[in-house]
N, C-alpha and C positions, 0 to 999 in steps of 0.2 A: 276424835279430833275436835269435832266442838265446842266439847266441853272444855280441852285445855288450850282451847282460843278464849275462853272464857275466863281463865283465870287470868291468862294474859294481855287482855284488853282490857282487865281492871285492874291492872300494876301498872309499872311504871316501864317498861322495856317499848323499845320501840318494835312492833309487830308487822309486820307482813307475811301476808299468805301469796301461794302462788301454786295455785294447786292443780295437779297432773293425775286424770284418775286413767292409765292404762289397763286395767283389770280385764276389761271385756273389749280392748281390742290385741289383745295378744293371741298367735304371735303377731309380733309388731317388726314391721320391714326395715330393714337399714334404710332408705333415705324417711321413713316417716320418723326414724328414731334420729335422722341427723338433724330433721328441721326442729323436735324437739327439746335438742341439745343446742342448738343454735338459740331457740327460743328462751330457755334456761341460763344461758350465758348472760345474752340482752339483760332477762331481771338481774341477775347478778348484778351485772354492771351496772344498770342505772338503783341498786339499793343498796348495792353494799353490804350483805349481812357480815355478823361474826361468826353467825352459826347457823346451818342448813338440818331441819329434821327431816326422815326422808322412813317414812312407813310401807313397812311392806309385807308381804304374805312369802311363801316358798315360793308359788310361780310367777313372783312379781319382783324375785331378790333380783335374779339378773341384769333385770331394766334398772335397777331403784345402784344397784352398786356401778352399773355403769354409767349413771349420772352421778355419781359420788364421783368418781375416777375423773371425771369432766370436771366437775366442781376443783377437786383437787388440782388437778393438772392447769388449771387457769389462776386459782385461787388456793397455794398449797397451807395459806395462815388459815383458812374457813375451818371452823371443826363441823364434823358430821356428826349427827347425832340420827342413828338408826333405832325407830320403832315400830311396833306390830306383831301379830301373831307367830312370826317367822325367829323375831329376837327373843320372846318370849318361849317356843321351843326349841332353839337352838342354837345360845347368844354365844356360845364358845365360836361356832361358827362365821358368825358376825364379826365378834370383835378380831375375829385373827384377820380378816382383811384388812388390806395395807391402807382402804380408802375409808375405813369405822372409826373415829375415835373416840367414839361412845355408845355404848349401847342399853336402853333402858329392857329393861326384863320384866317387869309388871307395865302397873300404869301407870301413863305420865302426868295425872294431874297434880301430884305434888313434887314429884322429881327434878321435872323439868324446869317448873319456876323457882325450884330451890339452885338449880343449875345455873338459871340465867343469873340470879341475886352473886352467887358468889363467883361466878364470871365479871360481874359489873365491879365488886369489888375488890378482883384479883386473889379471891380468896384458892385456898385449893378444891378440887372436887373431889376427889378421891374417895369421900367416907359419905358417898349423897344417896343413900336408901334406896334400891333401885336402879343406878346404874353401875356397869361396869365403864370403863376408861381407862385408855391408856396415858401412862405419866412419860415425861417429858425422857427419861432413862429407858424409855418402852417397856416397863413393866405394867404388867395391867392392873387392875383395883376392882376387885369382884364383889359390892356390897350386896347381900339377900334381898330380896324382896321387901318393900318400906309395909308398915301397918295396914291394914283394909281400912279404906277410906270410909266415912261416915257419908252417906249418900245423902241423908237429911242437909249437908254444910255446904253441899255444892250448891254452887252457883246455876241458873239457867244456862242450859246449852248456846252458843252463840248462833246460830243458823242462819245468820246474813249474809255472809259468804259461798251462801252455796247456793251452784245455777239447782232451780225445781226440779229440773231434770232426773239431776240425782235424790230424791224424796221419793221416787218412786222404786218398787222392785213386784215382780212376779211371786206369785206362794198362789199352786194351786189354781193354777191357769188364768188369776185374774190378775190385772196389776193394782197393789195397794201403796196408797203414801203414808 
């Protein structure tokens, strides 16, 4: 994720992040999932987006599609855009939910900003290396997987948006960041 905040904080798209790591407090309660759908609305509504990304893993789809379904249900014009490991093993999945309409299969560092670019100017998506999407007739648009990225060309990770908190993780009983 931070690297393709990185690409998108040195374009030209207007960006916000709004970021929800439920991972390790799953399972997660109905009202702790209503205060965070509640919460989710709020940013909506005071930004506006055109398009929500929403990453996730298998034991993480359930929460991650039922704030899509939220998204939708307040904001049915938002497109979704579902990634993670979860799209990347089983985007058939993904994309056939009524709340996906799109879903990236590798990685999004160049997919996505090719997405947003021809979003901005109305162009089609349908043939953007790396994602599938659904068209407007509900057929879907299944492009393979885009090139292996040159890792030399990337840009530094953006890392300023993230609470320290998450910098750290356990390996071997100690914690390392």
């Amino acid at each position: 994720h931070c690297l393709i905040l990185s690409f998108f904080f040195n374009d030209t798209a207007t960006t916000e992040i709004y970021t929800l790591s439920l991972h390790d407090a799953l399972p997660i309660s109905r009202s702790t999932m209503d205060d965070v759908k509640n919460d989710l609305l709020a940013e909506l509504e005071r930004f506006g987006p055109d398009l929500v990304g929403i990453s996730i893993l298998e034991d993480t789809s359930p929460v991650g599609f039922e704030l899509a379904r939220t998204i939708k249900g307040t904001y049915p014009d938002t497109l979704t855009v579902f990634g993670g490991a979860f799209c990347m093993a089983n985007p058939e999945a993904v994309i056939q939910r009524g709340e996906a309409d799109i879903v990236c299969i590798g990685e999004g560092e160049l997919a996505l900003p090719q997405l947003l670019h021809q979003l901005e100017r109305g162009a089609p998506i349908g043939e953007i290396p790396g994602l599938w999407s659904k068209g407007a007739d509900g057929g879907i648009s299944r492009q393979p997987v885009g090139p292996p990225l040159d890792l030399d060309a990337l840009p530094l990770p953006d890392l300023s948006f993230i609470d320290d908190r998450h910098l750290y993780g356990p390996m071997a009983g100690h914690a390392y960041k």
